[in-house]
MIKOLVO-13250 format. One record per residue (C-alpha): residue number from 1; x, y, z. Coordinates in nm, 4 decimals. Each point is the difference from the previous one (the first is absolute). Layout:
BEGIN
{NUM, {X, Y, Z}};
...
END
This chain:
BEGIN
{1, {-1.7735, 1.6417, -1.4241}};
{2, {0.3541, -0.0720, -0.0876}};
{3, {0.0957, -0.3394, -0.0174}};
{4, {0.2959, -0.0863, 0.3148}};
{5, {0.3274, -0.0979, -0.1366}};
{6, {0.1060, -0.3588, 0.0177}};
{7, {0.3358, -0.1149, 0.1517}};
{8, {0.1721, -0.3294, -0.0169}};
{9, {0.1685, -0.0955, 0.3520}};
{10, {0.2143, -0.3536, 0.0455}};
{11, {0.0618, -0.1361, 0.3179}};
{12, {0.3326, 0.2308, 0.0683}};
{13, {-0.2595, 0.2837, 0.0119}};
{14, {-0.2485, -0.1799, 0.2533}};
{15, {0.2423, -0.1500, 0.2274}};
{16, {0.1372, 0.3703, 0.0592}};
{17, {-0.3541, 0.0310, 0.1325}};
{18, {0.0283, -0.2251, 0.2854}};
{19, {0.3801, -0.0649, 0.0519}};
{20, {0.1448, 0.4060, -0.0433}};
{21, {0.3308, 0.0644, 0.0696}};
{22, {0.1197, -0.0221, -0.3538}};
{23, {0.0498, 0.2569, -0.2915}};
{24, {-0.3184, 0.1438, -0.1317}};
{25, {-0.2222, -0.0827, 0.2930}};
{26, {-0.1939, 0.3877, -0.0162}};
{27, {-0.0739, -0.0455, -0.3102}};
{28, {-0.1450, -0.3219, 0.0217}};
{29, {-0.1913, 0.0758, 0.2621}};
{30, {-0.1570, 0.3104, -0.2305}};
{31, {-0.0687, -0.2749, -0.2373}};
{32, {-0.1788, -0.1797, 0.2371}};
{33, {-0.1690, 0.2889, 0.1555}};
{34, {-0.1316, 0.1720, -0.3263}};
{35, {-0.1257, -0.3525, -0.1084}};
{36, {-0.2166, -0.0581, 0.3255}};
{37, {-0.1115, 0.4321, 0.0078}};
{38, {-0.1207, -0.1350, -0.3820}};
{39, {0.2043, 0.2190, -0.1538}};
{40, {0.1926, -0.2751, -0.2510}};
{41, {-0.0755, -0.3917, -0.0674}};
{42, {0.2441, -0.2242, 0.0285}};
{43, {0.1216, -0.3125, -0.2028}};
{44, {0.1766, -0.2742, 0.1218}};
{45, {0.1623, -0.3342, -0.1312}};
{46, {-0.1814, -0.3455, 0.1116}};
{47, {0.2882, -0.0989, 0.1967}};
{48, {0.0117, 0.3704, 0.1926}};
{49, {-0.1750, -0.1809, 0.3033}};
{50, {0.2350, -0.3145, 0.0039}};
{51, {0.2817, 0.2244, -0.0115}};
{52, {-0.0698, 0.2451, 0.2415}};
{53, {-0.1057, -0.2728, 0.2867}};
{54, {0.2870, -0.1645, -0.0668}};
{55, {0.2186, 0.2712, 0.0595}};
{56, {-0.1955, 0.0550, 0.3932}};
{57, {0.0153, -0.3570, 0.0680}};
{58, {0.4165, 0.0666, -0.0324}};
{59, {-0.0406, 0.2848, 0.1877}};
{60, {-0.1769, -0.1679, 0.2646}};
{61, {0.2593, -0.2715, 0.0011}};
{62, {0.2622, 0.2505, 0.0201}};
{63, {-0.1659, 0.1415, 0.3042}};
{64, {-0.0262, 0.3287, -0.2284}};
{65, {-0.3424, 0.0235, 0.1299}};
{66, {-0.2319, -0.1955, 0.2551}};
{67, {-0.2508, -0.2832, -0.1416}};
{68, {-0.2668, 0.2514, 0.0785}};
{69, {0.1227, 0.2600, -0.2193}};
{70, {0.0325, -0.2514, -0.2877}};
{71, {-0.3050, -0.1167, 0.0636}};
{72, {-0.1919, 0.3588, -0.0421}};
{73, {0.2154, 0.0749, -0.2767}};
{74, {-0.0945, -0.2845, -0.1777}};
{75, {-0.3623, 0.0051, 0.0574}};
{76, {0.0017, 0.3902, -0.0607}};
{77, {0.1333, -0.0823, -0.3533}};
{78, {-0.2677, -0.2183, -0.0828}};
{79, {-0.2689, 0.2325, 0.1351}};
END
């Protein structure tokens, strides 16, 4: 069996995940998708999950999105 290819993603790639509404958000959502159908593995600097709550919590406080919303998209990154 072939081995998946590997891709680094940084928080700029993640937060498209959640937040949208930004340049590139289709394809990071195909980077997301192909990752969770197994199709590719993913690598990710220690600070990826710092980074990317961060940038909710401001969204939150910005009243981008409810608490709720941050909330799941918080706990779905760390699932």
């Amino acid at each position: 069996m072939a081995e998946r290819p590997c891709y680094v993603v940084d928080a700029s790639v993640a937060v498209r995940w959640y937040l949208g509404r930004a340049p590139f958000v289709e394809q990071a959502a195909q980077v997301l998708n192909d990752y969770r159908e197994h199709r590719i593995n993913l690598l990710a600097p220690d600070n990826l999950f710092l980074e990317v709550t961060v940038a909710i919590h401001q969204a939150v406080v910005a009243r981008r999105i409810r608490a709720s919303q941050g909330q799941w998209f918080v706990e779905d990154l760390l699932a």
